[in-house]
C-alpha positions as CSV (number, residue, x, y, z in Angstrom):
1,X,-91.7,-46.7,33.4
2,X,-92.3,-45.7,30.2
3,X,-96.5,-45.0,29.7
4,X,-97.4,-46.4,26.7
5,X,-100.9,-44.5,26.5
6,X,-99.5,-41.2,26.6
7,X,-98.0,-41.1,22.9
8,X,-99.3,-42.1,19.7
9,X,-97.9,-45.7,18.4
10,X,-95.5,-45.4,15.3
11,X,-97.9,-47.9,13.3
12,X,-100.9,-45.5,14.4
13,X,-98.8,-42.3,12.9
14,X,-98.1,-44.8,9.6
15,X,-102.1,-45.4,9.5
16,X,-103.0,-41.3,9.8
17,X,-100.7,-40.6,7.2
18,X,-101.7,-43.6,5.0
19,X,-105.9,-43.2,5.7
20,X,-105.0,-39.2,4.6
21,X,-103.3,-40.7,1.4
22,X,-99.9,-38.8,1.8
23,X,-96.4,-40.0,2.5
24,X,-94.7,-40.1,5.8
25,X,-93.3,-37.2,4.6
26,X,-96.1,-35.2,5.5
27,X,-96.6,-35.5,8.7
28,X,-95.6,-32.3,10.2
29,X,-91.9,-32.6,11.1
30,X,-92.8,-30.7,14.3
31,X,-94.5,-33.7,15.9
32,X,-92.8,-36.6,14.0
33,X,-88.7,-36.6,14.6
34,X,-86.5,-38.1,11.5
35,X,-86.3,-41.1,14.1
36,X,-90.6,-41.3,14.4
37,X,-91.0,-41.3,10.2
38,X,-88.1,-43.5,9.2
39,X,-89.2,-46.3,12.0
40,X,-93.2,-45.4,10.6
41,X,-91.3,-45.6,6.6
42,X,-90.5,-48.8,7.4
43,X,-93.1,-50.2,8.7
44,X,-95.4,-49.6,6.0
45,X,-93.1,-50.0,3.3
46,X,-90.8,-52.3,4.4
47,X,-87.0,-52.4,3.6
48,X,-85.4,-49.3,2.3
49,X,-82.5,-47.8,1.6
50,X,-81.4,-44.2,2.2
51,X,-82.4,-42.4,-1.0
52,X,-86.0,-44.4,-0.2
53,X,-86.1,-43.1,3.4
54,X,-85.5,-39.2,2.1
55,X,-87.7,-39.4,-1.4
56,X,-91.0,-40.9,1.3
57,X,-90.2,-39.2,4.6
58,X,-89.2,-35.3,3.2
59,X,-85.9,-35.3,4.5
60,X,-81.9,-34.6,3.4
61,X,-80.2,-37.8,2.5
62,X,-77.8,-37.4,5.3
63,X,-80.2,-36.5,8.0
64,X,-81.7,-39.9,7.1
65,X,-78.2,-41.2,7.3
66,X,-77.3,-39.9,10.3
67,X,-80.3,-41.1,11.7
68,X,-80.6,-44.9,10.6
69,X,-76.6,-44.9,11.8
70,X,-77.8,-44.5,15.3
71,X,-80.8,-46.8,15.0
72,X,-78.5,-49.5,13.9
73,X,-76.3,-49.3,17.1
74,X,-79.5,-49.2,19.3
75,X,-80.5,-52.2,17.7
76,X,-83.7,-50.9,16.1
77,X,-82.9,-52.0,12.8
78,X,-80.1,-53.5,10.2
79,X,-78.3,-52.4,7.2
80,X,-77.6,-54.9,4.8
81,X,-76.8,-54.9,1.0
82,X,-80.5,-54.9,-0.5
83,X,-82.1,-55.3,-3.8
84,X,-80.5,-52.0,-5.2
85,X,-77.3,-52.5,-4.3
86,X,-77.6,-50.0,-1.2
87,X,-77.8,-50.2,1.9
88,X,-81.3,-51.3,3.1
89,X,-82.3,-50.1,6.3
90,X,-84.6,-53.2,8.2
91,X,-86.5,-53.1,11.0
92,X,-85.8,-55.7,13.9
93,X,-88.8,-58.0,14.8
94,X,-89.7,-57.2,18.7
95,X,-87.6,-53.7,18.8
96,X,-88.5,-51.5,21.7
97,X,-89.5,-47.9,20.2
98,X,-90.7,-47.1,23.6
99,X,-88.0,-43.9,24.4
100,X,-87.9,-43.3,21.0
101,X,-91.3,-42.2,20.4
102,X,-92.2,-38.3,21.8
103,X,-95.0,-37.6,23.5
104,X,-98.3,-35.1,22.4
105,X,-97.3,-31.6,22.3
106,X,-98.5,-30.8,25.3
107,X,-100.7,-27.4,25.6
108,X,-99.4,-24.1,26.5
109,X,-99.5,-23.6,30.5
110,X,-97.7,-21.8,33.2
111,X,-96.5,-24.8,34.8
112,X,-93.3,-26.2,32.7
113,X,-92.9,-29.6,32.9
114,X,-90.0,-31.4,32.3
115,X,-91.3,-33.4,29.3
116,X,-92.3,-29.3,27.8
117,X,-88.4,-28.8,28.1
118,X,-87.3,-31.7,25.8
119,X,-89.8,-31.3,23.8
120,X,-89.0,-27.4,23.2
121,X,-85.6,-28.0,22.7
122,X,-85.8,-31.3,20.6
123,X,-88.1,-29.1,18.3
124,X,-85.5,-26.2,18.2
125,X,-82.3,-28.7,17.6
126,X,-84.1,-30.5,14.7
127,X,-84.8,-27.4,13.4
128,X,-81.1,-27.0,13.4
129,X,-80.4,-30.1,11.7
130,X,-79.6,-32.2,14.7
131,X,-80.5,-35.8,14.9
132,X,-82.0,-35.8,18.3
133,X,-82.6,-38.7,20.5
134,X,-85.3,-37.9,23.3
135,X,-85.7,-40.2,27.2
136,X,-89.3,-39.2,27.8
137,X,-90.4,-39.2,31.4
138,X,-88.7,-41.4,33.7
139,X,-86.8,-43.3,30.9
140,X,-82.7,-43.3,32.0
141,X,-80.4,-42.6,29.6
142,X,-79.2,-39.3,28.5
143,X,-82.6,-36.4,28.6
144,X,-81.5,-35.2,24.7
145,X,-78.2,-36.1,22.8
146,X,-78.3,-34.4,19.4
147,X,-75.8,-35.2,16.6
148,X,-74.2,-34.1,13.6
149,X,-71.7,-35.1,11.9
150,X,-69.4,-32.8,13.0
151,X,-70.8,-32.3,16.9
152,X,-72.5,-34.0,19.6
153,X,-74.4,-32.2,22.3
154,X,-76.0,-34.0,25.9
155,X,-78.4,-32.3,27.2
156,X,-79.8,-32.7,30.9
157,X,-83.1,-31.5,31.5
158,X,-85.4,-30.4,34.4
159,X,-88.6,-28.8,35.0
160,X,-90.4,-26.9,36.9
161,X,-91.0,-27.8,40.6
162,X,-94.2,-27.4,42.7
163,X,-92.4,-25.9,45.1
164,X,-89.6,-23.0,45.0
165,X,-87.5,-24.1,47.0
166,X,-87.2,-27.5,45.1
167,X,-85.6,-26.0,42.4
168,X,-82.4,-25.2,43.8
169,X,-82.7,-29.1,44.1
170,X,-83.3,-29.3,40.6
171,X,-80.5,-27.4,39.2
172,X,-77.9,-29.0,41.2
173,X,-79.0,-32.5,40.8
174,X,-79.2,-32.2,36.9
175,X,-75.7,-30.4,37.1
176,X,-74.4,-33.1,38.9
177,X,-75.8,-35.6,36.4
178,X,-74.5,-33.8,33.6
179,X,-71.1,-33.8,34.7
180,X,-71.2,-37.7,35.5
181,X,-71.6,-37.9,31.6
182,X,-68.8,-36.1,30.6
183,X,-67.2,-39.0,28.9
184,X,-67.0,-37.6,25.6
185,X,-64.3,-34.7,25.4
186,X,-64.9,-33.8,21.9
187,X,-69.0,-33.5,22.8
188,X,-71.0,-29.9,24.0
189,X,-72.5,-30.2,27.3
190,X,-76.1,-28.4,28.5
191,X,-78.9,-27.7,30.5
192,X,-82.5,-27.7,29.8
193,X,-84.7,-25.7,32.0
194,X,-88.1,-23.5,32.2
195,X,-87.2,-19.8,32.1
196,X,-87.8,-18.8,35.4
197,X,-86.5,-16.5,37.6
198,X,-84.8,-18.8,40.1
199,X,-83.6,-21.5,37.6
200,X,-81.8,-18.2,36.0
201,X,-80.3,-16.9,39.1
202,X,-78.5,-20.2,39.7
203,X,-77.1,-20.5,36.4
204,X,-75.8,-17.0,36.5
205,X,-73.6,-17.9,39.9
206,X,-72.4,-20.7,37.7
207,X,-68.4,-19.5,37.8
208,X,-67.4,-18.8,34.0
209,X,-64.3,-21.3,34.3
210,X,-66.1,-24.3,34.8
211,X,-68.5,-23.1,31.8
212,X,-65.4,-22.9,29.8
213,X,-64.4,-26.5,30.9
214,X,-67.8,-27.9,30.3
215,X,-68.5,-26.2,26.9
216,X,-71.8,-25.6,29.0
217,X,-74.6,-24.0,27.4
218,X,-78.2,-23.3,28.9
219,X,-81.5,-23.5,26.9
220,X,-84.0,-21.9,29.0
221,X,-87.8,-22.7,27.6
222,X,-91.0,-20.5,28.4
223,X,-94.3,-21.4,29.0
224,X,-95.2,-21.1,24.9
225,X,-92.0,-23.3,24.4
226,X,-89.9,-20.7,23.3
227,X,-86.0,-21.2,23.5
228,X,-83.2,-19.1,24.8
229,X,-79.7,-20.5,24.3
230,X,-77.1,-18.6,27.0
């Protein structure tokens, strides 16, 4: 279940920004997704359309597109003609922001958790221009799905396990979930994992044909959250 007092709230990361007397747009883009400050926008402003979103959160016009798009079909919020004859992007009353919402950065250690992994490579595909969409801890759906207009990547993810031997565990179980969502032929398909040893054995015995089926790529992340895309 989803721990509610491991992250910040969206309305506590509206107040931070608002008690600093800056826009959403400040808050670092490295801690708040597109997803985090249109959803905090919104609650402080109320209804906006797209042009709004991108002037008060810092971002392009179609990242905020992209973005709202998705929220719409997860039933966070409506578009509706508004005041300006846009779109208006509306929050719904009640919405679940839950799996939405990322967790603290965590701190640097030589133990890679799972959670590290998304959060290393949610940072590197924003920085990419992806929308991303993050299930933190043991929230199902898909670990990262990042869009753009023009491609799609789902990402399984695992991290490290206490034990060695687990690991081998690990790999195959998040292989076998990845190719259980291979639904989507026009989408990439990837691993997340810490860059160990072990974790980069296995992926090396992967054969190359069913790479080449899978459009499989590997993001291996270090204990500093670096990320190394094979």
């Amino acid at each position: 279940m989803f721990d509610a007092m491991r992250v910040p709230t969206i309305t506590q990361i509206a107040r931070s920004a608002t008690a600093m007397g800056t826009t959403i747009g400040t808050v670092d883009s490295s801690q708040a997704s597109v997803i985090q400050q249109i959803i905090a926008a919104l609650q402080v402003h109320g209804s906006k359309d797209d042009d709004e979103l991108a002037t008060l959160t810092g971002r392009s016009r179609q990242h905020i597109n992209a973005a709202a798009r998705r929220l719409k079909r997860q039933g966070i919020l409506t578009r509706a003609i508004g005041p300006t004859g846009k779109l208006a992007n509306t929050l719904v009353p009640g919405s679940d922001y839950g799996p939405l919402i990322r967790p603290p950065r965590p701190q640097p250690s030589d133990f890679i958790t799972e959670d590290a992994v998304k959060q290393a490579v949610a940072d590197h595909l924003e920085a990419a221009g992806y929308v991303v969409t993050v299930m933190w801890g043991r929230e199902r759906g898909i670990d990262i799905e990042a869009v753009k207009p023009d491609d799609r990547i789902i990402i399984e993810a695992k991290g490290q396990a206490p034990a060695g031997a687990q690991q081998v565990n690990y790999f195959l179980n998040a292989l076998g979930e990845l190719v259980q969502r291979t639904s989507d032929e026009h989408a990439r398909y990837a691993l997340a994992l810490p860059a160990l040893r072990q974790y980069r054995n296995l992926a090396a015995r992967l054969p190359q044909l069913a790479r080449e089926r899978l459009r499989l790529s590997i993001y291996f992340v270090d204990a500093k959250g670096s990320v190394e895309v094979v």
